[in-house]
PDB file of N, H, CA, C and O in Angstrom:
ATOM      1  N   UNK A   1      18.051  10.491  26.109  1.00  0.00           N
ATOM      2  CA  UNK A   1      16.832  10.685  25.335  1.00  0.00           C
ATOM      3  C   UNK A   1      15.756   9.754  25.879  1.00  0.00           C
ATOM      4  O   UNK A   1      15.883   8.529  25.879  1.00  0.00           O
ATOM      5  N   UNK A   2      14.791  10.339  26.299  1.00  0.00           N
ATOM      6  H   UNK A   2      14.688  11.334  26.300  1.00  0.00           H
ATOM      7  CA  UNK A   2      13.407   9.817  27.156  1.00  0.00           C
ATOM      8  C   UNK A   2      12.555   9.178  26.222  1.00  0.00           C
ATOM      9  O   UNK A   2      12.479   9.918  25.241  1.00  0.00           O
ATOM     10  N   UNK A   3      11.753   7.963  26.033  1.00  0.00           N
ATOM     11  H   UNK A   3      11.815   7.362  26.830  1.00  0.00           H
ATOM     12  CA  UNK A   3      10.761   7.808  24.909  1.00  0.00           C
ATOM     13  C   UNK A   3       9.852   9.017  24.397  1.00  0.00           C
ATOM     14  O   UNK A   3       9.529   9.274  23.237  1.00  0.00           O
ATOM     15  N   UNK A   4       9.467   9.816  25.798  1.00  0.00           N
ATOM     16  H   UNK A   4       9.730   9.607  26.740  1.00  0.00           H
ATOM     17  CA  UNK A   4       8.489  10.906  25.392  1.00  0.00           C
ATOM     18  C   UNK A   4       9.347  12.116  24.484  1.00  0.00           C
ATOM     19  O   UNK A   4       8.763  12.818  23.658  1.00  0.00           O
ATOM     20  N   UNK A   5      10.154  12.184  24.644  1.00  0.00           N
ATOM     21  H   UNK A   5      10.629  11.614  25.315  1.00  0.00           H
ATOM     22  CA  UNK A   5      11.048  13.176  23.625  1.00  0.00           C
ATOM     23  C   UNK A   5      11.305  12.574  22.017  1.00  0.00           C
ATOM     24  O   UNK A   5      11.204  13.180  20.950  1.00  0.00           O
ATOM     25  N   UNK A   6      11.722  10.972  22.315  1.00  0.00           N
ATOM     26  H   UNK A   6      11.804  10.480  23.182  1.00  0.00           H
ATOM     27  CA  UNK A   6      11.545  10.797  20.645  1.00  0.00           C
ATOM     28  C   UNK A   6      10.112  10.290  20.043  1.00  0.00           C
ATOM     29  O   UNK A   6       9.936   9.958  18.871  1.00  0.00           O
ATOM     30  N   UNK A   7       9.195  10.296  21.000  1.00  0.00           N
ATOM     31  H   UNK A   7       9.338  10.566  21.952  1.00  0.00           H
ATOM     32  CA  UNK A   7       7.629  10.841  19.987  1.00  0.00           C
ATOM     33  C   UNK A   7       7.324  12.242  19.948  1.00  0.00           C
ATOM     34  O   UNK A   7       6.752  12.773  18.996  1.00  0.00           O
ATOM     35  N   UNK A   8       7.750  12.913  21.107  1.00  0.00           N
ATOM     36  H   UNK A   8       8.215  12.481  21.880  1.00  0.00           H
ATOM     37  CA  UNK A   8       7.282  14.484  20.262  1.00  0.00           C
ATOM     38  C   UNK A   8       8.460  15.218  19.443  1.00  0.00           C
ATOM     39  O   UNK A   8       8.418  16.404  19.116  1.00  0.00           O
ATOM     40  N   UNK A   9       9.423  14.409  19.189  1.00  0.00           N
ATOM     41  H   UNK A   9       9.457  13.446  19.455  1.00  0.00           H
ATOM     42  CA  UNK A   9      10.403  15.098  17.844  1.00  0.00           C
ATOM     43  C   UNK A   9      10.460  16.117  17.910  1.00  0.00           C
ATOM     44  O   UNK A   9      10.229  16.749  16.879  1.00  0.00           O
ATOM     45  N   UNK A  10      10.798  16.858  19.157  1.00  0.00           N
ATOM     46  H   UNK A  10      10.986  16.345  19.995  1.00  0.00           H
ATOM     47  CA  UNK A  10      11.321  18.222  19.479  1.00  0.00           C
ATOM     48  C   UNK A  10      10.306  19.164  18.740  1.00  0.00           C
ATOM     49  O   UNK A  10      10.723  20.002  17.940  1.00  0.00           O
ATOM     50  N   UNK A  11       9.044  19.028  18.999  1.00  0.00           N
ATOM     51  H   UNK A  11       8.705  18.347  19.649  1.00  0.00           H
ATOM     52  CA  UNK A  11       8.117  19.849  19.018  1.00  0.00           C
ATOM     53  C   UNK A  11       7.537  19.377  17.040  1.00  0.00           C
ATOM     54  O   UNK A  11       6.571  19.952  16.540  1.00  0.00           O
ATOM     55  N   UNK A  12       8.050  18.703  16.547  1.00  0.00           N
ATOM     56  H   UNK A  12       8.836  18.236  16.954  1.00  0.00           H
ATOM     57  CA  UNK A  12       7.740  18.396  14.750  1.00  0.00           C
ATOM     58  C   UNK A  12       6.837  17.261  15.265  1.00  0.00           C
ATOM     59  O   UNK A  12       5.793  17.905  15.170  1.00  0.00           O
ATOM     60  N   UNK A  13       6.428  16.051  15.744  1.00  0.00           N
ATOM     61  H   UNK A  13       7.276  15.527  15.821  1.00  0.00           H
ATOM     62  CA  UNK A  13       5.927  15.315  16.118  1.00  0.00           C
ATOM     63  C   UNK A  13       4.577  14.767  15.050  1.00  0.00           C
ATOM     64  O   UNK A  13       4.246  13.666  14.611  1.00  0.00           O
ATOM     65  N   UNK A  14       3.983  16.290  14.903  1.00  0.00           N
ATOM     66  H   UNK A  14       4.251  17.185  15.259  1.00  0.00           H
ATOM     67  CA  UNK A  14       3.049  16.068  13.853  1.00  0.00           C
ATOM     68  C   UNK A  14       3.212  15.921  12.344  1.00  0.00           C
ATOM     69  O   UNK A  14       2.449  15.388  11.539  1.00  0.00           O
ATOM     70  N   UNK A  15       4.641  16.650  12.111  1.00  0.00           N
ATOM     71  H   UNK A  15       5.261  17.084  12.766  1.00  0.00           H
ATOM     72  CA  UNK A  15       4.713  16.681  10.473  1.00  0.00           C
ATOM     73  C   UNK A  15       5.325  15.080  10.178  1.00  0.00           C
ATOM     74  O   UNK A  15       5.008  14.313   9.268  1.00  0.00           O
ATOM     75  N   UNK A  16       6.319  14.880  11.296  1.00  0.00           N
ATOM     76  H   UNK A  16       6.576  15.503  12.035  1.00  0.00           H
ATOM     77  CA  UNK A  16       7.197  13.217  11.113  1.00  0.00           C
ATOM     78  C   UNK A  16       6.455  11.850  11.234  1.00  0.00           C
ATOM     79  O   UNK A  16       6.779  10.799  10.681  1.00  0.00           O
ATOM     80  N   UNK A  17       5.503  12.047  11.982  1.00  0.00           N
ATOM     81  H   UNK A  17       5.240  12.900  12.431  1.00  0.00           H
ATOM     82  CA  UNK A  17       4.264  11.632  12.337  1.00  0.00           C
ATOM     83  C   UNK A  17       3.134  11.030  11.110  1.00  0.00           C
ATOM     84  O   UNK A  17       2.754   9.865  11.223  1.00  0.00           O
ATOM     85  N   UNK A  18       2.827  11.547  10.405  1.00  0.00           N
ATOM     86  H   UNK A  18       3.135  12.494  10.313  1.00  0.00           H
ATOM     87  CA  UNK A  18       2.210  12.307   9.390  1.00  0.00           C
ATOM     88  C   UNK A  18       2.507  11.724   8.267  1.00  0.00           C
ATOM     89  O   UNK A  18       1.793  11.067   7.509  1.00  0.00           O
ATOM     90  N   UNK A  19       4.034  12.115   8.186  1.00  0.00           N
ATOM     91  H   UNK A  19       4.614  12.648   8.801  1.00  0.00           H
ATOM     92  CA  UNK A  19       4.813  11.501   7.267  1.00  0.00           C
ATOM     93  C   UNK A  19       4.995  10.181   7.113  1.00  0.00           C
ATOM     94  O   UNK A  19       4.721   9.627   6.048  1.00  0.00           O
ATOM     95  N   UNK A  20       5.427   9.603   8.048  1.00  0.00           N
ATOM     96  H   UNK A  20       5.650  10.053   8.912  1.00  0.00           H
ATOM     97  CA  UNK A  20       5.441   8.175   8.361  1.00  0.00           C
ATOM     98  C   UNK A  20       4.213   7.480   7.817  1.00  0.00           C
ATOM     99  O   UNK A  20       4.359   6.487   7.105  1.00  0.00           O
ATOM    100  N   UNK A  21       2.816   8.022   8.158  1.00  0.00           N
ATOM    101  H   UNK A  21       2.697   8.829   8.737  1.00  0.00           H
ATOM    102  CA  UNK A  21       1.460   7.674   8.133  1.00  0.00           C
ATOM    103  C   UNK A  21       0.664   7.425   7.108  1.00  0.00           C
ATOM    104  O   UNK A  21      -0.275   6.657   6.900  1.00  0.00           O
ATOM    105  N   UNK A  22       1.659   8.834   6.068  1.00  0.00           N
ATOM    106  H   UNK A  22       2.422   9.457   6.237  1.00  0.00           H
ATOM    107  CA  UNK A  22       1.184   8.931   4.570  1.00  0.00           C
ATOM    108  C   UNK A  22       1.600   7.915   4.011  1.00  0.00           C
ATOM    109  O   UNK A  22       0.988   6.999   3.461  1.00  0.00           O
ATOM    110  N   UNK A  23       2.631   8.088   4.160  1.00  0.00           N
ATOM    111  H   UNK A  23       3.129   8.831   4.607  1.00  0.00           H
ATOM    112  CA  UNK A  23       4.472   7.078   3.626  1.00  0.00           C
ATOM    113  C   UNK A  23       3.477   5.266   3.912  1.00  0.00           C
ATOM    114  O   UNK A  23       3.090   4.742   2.867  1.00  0.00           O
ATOM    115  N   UNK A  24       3.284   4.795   4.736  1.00  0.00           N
ATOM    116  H   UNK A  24       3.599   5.220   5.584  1.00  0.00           H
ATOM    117  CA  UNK A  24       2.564   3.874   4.871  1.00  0.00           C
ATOM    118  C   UNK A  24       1.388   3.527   4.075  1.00  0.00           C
ATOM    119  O   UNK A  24       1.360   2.423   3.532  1.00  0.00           O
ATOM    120  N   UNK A  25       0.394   4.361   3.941  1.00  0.00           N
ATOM    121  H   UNK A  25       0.417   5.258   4.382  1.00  0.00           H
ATOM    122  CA  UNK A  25      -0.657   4.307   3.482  1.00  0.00           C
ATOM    123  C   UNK A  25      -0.542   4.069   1.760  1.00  0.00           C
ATOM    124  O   UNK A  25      -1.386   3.603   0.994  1.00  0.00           O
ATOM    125  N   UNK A  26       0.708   4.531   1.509  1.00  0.00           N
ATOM    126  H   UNK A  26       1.393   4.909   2.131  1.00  0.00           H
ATOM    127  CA  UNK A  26       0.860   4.855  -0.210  1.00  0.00           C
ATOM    128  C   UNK A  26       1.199   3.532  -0.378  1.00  0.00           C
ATOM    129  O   UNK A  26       0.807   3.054  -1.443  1.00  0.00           O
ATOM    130  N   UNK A  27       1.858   2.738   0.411  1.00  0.00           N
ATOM    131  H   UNK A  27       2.177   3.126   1.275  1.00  0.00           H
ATOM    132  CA  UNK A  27       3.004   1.828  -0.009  1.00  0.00           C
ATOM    133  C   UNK A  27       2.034   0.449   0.215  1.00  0.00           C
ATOM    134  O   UNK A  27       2.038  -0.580  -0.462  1.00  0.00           O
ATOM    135  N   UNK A  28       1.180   0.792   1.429  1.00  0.00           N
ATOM    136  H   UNK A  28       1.176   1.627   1.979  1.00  0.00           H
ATOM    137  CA  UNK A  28       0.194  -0.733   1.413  1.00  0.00           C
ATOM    138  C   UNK A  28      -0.843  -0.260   0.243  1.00  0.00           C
ATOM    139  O   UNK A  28      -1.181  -1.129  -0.561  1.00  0.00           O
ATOM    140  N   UNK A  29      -1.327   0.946   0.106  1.00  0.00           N
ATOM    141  H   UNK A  29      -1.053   1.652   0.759  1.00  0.00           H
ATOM    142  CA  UNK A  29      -2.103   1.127  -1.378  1.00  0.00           C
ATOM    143  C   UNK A  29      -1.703   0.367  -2.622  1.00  0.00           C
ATOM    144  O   UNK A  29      -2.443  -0.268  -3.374  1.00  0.00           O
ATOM    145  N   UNK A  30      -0.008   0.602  -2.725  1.00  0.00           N
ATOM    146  H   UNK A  30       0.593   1.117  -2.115  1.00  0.00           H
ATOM    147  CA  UNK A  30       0.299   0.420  -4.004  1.00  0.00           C
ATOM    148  C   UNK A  30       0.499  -1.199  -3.668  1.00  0.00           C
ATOM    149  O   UNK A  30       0.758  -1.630  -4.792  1.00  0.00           O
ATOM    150  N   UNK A  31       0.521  -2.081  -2.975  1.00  0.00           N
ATOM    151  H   UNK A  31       0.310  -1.731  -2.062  1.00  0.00           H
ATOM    152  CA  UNK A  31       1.020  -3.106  -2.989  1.00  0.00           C
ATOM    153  C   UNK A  31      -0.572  -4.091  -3.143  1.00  0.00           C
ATOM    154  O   UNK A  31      -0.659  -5.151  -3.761  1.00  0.00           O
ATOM    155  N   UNK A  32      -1.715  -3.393  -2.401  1.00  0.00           N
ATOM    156  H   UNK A  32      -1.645  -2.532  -1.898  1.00  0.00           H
ATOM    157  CA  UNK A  32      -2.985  -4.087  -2.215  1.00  0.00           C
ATOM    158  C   UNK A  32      -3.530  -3.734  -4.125  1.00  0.00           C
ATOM    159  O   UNK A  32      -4.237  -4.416  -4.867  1.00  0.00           O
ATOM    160  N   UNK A  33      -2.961  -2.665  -4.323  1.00  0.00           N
ATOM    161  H   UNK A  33      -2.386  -2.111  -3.721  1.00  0.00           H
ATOM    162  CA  UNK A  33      -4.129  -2.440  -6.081  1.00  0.00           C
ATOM    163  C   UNK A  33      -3.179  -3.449  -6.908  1.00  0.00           C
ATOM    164  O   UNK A  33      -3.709  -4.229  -7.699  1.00  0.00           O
ATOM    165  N   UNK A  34      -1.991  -3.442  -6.759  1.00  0.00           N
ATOM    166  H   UNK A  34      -1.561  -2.809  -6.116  1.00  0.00           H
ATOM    167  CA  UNK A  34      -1.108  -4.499  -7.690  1.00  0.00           C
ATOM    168  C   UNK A  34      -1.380  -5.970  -7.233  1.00  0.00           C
ATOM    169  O   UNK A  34      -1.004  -6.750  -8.107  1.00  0.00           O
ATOM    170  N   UNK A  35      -1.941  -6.627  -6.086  1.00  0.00           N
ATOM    171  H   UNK A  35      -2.247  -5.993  -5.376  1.00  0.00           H
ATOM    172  CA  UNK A  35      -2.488  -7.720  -6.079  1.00  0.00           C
ATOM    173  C   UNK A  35      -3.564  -7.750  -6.782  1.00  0.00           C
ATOM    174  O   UNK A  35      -3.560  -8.603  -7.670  1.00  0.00           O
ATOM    175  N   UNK A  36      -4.884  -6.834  -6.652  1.00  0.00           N
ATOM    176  H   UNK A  36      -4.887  -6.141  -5.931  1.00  0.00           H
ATOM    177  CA  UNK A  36      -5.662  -6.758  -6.948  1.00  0.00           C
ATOM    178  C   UNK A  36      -6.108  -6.891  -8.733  1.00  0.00           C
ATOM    179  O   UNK A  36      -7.036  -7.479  -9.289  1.00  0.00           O
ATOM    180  N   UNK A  37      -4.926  -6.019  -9.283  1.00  0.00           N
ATOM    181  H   UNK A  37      -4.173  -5.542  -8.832  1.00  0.00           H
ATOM    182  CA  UNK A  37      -5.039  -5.633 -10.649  1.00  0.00           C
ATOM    183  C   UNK A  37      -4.224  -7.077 -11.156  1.00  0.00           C
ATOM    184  O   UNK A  37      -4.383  -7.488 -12.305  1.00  0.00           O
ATOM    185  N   UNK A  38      -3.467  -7.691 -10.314  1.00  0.00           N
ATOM    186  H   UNK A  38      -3.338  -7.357  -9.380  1.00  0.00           H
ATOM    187  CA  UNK A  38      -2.839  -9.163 -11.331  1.00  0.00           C
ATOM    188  C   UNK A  38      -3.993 -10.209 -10.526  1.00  0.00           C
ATOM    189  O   UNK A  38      -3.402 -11.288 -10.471  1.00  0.00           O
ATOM    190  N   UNK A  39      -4.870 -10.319 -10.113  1.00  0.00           N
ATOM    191  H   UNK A  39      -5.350  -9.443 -10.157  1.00  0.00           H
ATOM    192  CA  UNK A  39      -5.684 -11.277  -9.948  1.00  0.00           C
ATOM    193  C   UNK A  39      -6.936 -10.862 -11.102  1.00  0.00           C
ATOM    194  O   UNK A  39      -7.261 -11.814 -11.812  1.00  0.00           O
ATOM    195  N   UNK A  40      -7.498  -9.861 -11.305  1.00  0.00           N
ATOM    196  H   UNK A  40      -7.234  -9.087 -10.728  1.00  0.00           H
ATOM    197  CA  UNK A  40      -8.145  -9.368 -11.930  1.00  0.00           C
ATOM    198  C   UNK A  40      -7.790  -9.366 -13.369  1.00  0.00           C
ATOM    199  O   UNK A  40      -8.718  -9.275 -14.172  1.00  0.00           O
ATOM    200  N   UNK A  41      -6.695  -9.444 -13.760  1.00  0.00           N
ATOM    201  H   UNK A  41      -5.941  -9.517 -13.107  1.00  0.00           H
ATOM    202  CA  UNK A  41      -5.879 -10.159 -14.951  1.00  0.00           C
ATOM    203  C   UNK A  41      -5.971 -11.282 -15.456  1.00  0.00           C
ATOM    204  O   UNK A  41      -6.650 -11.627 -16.423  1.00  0.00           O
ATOM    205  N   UNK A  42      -5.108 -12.043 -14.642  1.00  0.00           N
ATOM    206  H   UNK A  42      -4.556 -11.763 -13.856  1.00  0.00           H
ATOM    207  CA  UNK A  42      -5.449 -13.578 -14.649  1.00  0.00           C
ATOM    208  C   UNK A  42      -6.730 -14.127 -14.392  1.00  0.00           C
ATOM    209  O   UNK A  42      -6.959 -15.262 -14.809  1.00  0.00           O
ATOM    210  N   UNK A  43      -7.548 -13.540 -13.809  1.00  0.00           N
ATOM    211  H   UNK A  43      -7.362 -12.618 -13.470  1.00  0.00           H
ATOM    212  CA  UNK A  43      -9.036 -14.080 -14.323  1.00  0.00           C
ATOM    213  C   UNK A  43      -9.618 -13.806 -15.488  1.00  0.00           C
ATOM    214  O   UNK A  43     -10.573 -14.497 -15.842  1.00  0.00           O
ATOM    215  N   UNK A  44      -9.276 -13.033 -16.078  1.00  0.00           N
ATOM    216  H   UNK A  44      -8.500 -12.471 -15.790  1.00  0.00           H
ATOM    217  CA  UNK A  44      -9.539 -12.371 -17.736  1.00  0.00           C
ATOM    218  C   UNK A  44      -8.727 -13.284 -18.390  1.00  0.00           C
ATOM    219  O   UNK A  44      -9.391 -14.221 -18.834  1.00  0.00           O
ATOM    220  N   UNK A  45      -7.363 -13.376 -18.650  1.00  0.00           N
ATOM    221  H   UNK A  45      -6.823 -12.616 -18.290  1.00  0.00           H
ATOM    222  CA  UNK A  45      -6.740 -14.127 -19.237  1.00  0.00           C
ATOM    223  C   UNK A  45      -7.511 -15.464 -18.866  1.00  0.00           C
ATOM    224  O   UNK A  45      -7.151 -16.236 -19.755  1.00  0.00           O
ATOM    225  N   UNK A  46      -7.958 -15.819 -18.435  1.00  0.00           N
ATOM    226  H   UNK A  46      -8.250 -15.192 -17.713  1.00  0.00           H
ATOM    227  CA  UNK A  46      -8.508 -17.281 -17.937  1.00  0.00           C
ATOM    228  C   UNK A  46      -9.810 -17.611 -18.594  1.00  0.00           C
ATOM    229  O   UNK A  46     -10.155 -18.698 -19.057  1.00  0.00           O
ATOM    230  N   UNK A  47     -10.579 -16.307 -18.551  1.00  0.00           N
ATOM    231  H   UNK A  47     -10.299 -15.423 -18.175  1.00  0.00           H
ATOM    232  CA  UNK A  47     -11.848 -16.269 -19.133  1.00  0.00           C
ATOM    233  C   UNK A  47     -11.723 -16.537 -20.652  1.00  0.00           C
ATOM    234  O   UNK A  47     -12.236 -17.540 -21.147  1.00  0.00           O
ATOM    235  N   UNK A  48     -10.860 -15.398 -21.576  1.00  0.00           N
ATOM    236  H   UNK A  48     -10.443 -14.583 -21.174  1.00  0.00           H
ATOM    237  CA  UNK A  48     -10.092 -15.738 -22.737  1.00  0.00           C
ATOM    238  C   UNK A  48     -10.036 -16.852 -23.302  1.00  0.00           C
ATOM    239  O   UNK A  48     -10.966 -17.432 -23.862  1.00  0.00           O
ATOM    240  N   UNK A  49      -8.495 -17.348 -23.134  1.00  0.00           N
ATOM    241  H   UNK A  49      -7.740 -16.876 -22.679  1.00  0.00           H
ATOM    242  CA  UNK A  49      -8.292 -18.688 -22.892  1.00  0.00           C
ATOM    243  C   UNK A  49      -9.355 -20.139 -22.916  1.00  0.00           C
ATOM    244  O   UNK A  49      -9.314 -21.041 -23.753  1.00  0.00           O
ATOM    245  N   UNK A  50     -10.220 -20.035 -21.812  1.00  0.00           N
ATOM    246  H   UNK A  50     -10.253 -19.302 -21.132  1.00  0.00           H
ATOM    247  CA  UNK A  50     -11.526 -20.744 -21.568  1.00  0.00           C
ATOM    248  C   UNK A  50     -12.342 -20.856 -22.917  1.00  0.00           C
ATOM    249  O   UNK A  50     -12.615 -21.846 -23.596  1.00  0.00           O
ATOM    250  N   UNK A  51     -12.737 -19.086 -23.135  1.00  0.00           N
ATOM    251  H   UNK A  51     -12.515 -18.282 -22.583  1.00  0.00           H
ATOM    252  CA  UNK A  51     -13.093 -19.280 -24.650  1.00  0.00           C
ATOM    253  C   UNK A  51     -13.175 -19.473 -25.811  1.00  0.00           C
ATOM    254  O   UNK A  51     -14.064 -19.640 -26.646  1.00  0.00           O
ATOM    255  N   UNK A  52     -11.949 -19.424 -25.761  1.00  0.00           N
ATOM    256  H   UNK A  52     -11.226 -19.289 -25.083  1.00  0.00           H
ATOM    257  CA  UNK A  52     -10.926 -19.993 -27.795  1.00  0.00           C
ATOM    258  C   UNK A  52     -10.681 -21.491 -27.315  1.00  0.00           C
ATOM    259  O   UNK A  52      -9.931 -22.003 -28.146  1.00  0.00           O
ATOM    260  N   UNK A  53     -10.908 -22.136 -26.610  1.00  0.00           N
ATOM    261  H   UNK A  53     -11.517 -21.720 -25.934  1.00  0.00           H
ATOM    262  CA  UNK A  53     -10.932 -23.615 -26.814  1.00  0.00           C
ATOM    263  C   UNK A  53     -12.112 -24.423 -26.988  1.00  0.00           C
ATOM    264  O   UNK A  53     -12.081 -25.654 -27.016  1.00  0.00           O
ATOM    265  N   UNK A  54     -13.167 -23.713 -27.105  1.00  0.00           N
ATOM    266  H   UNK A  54     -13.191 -22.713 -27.081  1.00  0.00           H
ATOM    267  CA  UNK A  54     -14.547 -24.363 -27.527  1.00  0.00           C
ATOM    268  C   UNK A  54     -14.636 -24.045 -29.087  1.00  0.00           C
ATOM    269  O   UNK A  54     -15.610 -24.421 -29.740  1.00  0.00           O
TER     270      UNK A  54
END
């Protein structure tokens, strides 16, 4: 098996390809909005907090 045969995946190249690409994109999505959404939290909780002690 030649490198050029296991990137064109016996002619599928584009769907495995693709897949991989989506498959990636979902998984750094879901990992960048869940940083995002617990920093965006804890600054609220902070803001809160901040305010019931005056």
């Amino acid at each position: 098996m030649s490198l050029n045969n296991f990137f064109s995946m016996g002619g599928y190249a584009a769907y495995v390809w693709s897949a991989y690409g989506i498959s990636f994109i979902v998984l750094f999505l879901n990992i960048f909005l869940a940083v995002r959404n617990e920093r965006k939290t804890i600054d609220e909780l902070k803001k809160r907090l901040g305010s019931n002690n005056k």
